[in-house]
N, C-alpha and C positions, 0 to 999 in steps of 0.2 A: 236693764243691762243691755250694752252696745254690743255689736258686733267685735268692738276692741277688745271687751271686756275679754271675749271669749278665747285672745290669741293667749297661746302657752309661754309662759315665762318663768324667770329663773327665779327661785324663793327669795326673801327680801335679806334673807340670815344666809344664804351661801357664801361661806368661806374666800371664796375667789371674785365672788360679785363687790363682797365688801371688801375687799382688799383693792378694789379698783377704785370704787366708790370712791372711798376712804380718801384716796389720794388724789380722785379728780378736783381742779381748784374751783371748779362753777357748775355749785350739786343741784342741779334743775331739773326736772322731768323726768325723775325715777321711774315711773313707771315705764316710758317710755326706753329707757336705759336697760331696764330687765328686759324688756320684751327684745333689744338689739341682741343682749348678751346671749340669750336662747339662741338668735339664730344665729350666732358664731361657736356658742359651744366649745369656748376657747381652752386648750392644754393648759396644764399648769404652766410648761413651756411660754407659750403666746400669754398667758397673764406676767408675768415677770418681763417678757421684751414690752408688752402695754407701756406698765411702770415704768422704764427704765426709760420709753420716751416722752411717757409724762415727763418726768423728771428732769429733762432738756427741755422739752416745749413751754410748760407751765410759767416758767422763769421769764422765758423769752415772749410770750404770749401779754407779758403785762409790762414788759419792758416798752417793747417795740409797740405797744399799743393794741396790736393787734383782737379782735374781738374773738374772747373763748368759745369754742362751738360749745354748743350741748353734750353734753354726754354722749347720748344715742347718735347725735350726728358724727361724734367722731368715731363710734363705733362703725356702724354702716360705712362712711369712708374711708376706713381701713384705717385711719390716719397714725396706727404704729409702724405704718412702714412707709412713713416720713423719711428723709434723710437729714440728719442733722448739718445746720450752714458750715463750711468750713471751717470756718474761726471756729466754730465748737468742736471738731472731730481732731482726735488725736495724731498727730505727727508721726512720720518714721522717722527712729530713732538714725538707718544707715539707707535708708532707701532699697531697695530691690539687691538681689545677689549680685545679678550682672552689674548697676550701678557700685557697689562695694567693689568690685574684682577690678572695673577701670579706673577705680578712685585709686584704687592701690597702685597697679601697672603704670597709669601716667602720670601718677604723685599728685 
């Protein structure tokens, strides 16, 4: 048994680990994946924003070609707090207040 063996990690049936898992598209190096998720110790909170840019990335990660990281690597890079490209992020429907109030004023 390595010295790896001995870091603390998250059980392989945690609720929130497999909810990640689950959804990551390139399941490689679980063990190494647990042992991330220990030292983030993520909220239920921060598990749901993960997901949610899984959910943007993933799509674009095979479109674009782009190479999937690891699990663990995109753990440790934080990489949920990506910003999604333009083209993908939602629109204002009237712009800012003050844009609305001089759209109206100068027609």
């Amino acid at each position: 048994m390595g010295k790896r063996d001995l870091k603390p990690m998250v059980a392989e049936d945690d609720p929130e680990f497999a909810r990640f898992w689950n959804a990551y598209p390139y399941r490689v190096s679980k063990k190494d994946a647990r042992h991330a998720w220990t030292q983030i110790g993520p909220s239920l909170e921060l598990v749901d924003r993960m997901l949610a840019t899984l959910a943007w990335q993933a799509p674009l990660w095979e479109k674009q070609g782009y190479g999937m990281p690891y699990p663990a690597s995109w753990l440790r890079a934080e990489r949920w707090t990506d910003e999604a490209p333009r083209a993908m992020q939602p629109q204002k429907a009237f712009g800012t207040a003050a844009e609305l109030v001089l759209k109206v004023v100068n027609g």
